[in-house]
The first five atom37 places (N, CA, C, CB, O) and aatype in JSON, in Angstrom:
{
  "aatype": [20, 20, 20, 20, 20, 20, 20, 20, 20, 20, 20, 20, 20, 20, 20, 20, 20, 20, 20, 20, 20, 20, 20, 20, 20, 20, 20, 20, 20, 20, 20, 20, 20, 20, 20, 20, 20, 20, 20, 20, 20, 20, 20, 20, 20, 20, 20, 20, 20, 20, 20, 20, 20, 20, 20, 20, 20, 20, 20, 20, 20, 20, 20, 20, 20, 20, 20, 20, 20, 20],
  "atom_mask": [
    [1, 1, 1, 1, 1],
    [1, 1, 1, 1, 1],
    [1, 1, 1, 1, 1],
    [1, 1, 1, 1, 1],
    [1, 1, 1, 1, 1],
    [1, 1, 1, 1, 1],
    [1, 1, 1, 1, 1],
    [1, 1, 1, 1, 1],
    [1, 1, 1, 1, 1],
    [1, 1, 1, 1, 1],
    [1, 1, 1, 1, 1],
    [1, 1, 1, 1, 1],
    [1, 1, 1, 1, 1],
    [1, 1, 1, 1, 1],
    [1, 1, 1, 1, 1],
    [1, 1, 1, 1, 1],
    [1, 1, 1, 1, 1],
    [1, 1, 1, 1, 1],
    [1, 1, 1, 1, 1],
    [1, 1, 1, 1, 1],
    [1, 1, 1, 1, 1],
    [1, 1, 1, 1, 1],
    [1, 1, 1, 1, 1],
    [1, 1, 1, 1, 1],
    [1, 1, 1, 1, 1],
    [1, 1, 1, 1, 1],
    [1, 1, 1, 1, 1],
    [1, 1, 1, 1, 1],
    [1, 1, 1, 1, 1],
    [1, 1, 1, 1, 1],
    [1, 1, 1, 1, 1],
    [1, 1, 1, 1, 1],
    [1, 1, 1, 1, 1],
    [1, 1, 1, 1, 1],
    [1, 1, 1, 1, 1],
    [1, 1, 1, 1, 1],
    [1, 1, 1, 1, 1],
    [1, 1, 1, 1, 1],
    [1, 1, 1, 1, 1],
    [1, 1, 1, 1, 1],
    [1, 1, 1, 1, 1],
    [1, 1, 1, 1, 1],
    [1, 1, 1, 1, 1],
    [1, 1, 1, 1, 1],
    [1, 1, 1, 1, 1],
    [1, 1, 1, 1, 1],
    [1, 1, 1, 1, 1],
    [1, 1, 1, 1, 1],
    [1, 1, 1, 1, 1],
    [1, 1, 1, 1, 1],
    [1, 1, 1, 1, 1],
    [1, 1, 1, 1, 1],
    [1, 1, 1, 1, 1],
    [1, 1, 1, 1, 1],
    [1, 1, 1, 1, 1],
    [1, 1, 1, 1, 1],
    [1, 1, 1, 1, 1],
    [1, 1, 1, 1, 1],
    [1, 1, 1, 1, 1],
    [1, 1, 1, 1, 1],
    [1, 1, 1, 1, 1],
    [1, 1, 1, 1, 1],
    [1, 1, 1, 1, 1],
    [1, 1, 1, 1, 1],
    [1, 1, 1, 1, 1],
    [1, 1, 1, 1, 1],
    [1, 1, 1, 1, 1],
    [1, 1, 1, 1, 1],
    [1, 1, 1, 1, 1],
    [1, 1, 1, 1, 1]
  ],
  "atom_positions": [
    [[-67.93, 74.33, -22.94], [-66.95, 73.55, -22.24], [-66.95, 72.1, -22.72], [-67.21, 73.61, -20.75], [-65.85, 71.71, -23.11]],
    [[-67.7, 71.43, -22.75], [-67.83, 70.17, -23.66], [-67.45, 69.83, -24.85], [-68.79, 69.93, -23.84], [-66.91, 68.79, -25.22]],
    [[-67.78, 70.77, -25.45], [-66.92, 71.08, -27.05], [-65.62, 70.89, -26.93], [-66.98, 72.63, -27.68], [-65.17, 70.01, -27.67]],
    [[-64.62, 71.62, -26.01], [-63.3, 71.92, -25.22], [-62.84, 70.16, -25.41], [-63.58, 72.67, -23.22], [-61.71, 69.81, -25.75]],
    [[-63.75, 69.41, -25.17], [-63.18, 67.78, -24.29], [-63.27, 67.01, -25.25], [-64.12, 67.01, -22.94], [-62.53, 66.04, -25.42]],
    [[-64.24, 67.39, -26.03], [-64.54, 66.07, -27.68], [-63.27, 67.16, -28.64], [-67.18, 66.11, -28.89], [-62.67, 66.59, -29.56]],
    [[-63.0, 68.45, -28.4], [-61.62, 68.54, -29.25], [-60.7, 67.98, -29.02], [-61.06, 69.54, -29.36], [-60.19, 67.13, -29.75]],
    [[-60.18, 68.45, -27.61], [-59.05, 67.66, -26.91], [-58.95, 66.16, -27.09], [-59.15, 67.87, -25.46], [-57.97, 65.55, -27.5]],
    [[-60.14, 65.64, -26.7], [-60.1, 64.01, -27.1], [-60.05, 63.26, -28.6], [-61.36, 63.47, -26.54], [-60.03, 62.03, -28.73]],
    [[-60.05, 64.0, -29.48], [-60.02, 63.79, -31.29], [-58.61, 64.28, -30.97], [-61.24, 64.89, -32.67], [-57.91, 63.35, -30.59]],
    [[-57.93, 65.57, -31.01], [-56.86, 66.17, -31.17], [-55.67, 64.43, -30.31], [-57.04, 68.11, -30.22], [-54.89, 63.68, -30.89]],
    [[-55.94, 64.44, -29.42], [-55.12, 63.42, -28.43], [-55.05, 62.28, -29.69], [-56.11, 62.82, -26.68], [-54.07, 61.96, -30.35]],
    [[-56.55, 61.75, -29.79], [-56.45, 60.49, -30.79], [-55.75, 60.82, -31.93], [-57.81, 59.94, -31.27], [-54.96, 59.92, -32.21]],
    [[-55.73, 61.76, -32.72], [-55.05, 61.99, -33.85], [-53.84, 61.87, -33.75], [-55.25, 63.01, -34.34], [-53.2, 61.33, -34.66]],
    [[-53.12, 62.42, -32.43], [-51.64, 62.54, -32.43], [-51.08, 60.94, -31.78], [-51.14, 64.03, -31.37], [-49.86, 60.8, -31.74]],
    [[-51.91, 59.81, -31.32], [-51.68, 58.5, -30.86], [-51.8, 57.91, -32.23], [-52.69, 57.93, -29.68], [-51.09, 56.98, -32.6]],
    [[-52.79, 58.51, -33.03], [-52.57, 57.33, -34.76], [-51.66, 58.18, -35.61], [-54.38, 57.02, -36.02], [-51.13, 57.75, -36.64]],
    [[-51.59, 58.8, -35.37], [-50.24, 59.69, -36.31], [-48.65, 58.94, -35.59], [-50.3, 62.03, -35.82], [-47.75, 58.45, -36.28]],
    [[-48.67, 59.04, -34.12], [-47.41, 58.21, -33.61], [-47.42, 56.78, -34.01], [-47.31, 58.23, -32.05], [-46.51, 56.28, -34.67]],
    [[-48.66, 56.02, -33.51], [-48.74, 54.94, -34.05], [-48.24, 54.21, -35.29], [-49.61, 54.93, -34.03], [-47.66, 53.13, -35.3]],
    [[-48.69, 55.36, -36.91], [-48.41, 55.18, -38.24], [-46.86, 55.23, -37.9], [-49.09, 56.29, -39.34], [-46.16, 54.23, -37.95]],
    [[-46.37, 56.56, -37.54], [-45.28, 56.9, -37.79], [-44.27, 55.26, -37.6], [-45.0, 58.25, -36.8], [-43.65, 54.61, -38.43]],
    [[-44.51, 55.05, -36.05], [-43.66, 53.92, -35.46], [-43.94, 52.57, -36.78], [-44.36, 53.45, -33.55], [-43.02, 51.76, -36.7]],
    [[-44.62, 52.31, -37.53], [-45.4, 51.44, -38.15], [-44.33, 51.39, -39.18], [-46.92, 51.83, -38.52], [-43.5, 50.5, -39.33]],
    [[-44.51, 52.73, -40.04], [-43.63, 52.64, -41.03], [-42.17, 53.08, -40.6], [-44.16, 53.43, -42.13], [-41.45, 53.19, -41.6]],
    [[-41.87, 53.2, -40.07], [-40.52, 53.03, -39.57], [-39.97, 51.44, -39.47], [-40.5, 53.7, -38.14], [-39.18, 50.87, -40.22]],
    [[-40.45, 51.1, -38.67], [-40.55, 49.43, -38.54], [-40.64, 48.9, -40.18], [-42.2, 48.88, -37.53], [-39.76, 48.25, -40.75]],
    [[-41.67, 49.26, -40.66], [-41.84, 48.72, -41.86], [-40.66, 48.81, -42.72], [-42.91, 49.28, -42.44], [-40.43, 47.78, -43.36]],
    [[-39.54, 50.21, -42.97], [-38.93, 50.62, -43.29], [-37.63, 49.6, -42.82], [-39.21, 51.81, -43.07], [-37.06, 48.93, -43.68]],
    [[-37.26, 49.57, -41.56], [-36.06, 48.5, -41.38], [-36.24, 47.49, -41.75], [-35.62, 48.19, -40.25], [-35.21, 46.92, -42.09]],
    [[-37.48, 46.73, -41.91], [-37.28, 45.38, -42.41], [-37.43, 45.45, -43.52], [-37.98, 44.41, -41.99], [-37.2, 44.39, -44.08]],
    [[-37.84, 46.56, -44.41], [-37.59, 46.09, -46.0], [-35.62, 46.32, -46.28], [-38.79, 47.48, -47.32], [-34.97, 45.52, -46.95]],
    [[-35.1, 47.4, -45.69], [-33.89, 47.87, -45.29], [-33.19, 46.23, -45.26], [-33.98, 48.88, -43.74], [-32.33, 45.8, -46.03]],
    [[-33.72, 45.66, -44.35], [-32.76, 43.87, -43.85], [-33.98, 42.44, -44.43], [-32.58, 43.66, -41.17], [-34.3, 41.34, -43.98]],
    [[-34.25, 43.04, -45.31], [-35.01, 42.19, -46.39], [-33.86, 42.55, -48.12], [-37.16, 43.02, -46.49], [-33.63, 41.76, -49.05]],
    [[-33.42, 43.87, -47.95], [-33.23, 44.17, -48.97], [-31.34, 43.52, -48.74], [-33.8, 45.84, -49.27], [-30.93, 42.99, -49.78]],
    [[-30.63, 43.52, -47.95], [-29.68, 43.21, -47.49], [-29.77, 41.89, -47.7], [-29.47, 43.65, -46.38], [-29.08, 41.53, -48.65]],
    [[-30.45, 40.9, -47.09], [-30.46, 39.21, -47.26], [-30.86, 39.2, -49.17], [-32.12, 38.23, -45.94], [-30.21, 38.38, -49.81]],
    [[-31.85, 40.05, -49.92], [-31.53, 39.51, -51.14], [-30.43, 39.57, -51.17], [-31.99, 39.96, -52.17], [-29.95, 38.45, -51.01]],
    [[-29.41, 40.64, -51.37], [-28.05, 40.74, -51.93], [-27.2, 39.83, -51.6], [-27.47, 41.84, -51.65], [-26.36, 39.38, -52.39]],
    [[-27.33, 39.46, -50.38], [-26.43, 38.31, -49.39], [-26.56, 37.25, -50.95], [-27.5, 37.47, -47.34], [-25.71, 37.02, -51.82]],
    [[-27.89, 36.83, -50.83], [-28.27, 35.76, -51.53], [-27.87, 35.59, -53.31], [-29.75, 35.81, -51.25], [-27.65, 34.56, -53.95]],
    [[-27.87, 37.08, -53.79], [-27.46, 37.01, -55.07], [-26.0, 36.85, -54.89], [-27.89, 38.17, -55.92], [-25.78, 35.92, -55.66]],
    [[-25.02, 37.13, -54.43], [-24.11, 37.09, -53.91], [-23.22, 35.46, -54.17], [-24.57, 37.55, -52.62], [-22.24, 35.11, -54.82]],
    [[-24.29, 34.72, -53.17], [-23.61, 33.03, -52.94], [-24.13, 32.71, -53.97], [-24.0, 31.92, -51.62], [-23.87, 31.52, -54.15]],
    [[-24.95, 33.24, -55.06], [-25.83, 32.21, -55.58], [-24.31, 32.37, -56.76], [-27.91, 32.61, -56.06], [-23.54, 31.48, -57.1]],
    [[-24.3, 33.85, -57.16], [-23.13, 33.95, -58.42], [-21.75, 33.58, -57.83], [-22.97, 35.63, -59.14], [-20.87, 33.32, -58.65]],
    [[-21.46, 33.53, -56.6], [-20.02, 32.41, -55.82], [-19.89, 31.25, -56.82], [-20.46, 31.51, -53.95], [-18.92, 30.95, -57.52]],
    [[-21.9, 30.32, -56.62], [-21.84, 29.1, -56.42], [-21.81, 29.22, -57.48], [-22.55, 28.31, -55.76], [-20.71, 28.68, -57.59]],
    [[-22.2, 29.61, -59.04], [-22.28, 29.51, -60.29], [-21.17, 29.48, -60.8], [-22.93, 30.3, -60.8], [-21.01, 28.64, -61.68]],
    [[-20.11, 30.28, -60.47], [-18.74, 30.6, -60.35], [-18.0, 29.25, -60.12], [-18.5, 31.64, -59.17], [-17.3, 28.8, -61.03]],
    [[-18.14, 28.59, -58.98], [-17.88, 27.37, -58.29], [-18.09, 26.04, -59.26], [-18.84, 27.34, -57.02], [-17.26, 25.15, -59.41]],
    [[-19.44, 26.13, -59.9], [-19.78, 25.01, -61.49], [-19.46, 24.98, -62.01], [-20.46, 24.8, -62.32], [-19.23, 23.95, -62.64]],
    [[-18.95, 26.58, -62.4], [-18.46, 26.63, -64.17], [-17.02, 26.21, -63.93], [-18.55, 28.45, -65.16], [-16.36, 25.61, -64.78]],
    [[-16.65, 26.49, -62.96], [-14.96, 25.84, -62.79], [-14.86, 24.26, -62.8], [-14.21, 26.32, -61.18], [-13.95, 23.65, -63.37]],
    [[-16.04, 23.56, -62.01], [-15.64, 22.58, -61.29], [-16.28, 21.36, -62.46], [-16.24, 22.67, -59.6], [-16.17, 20.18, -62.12]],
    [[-16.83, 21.64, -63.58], [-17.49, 21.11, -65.14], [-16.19, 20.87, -65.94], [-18.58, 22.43, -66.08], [-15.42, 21.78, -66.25]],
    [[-16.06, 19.92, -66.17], [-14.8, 19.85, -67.15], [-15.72, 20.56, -68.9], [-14.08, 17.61, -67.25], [-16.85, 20.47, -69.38]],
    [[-14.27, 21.32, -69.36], [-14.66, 21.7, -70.85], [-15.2, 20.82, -71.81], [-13.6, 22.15, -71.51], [-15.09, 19.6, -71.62]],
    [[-15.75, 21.25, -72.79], [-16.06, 20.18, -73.97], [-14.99, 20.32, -74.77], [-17.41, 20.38, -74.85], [-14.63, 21.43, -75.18]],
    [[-14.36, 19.19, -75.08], [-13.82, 19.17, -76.36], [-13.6, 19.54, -77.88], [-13.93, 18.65, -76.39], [-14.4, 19.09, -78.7]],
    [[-12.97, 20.02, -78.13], [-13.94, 20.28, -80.02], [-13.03, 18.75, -81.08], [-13.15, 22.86, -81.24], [-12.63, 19.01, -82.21]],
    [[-12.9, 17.84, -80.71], [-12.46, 16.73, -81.33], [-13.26, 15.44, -81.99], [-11.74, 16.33, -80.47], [-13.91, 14.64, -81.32]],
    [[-13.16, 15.41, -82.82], [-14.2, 14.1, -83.48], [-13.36, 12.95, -82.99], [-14.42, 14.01, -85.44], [-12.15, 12.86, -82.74]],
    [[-14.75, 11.76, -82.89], [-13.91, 10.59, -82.09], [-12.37, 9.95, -82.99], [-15.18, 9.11, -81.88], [-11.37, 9.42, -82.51]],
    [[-12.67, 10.21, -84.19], [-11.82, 9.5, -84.93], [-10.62, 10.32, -84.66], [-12.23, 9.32, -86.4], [-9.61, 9.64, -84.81]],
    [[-10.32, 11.88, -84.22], [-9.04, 12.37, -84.46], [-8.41, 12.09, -82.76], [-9.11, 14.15, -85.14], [-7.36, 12.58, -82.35]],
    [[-9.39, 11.16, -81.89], [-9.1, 10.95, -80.77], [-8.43, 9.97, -81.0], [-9.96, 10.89, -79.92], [-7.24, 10.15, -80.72]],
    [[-8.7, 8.87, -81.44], [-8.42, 7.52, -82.07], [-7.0, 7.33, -82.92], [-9.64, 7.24, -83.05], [-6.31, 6.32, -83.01]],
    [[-6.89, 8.03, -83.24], [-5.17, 8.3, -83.95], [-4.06, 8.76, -83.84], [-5.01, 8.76, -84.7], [-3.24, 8.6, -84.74]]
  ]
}
């Protein structure tokens, strides 16, 4: 009968760290999920804003000063 109570009581603990893990990586799982979402956000504005420079840079010229000059 004792035997019966140290099973039951291992069996119980096993299935509280097995729920435990489970809930763990789940959790773990949404925030890489809305970790992985804010990179993209971020690559996103970053190629907007690059977008936004290359427009807002005036071109270079291809003119030597002298053919400016005449």
């Amino acid at each position: 009968m004792k035997d019966e109570g140290i099973g039951q009581v291992s069996q119980e603990f096993i299935w509280e760290t097995f729920d435990s893990l489970f809930k763990t990586v789940h959790r773990q799982g949404k925030r890489v999920e809305e970790l992985e979402a804010r990179v993209i956000d971020l690559e996103r504005r970053l190629t907007e804003r690059v977008a936004e420079q290359a427009k807002s840079q005036p071109r270079a010229i291809n003119e030597m000063p002298a053919e400016r000059a005449a």
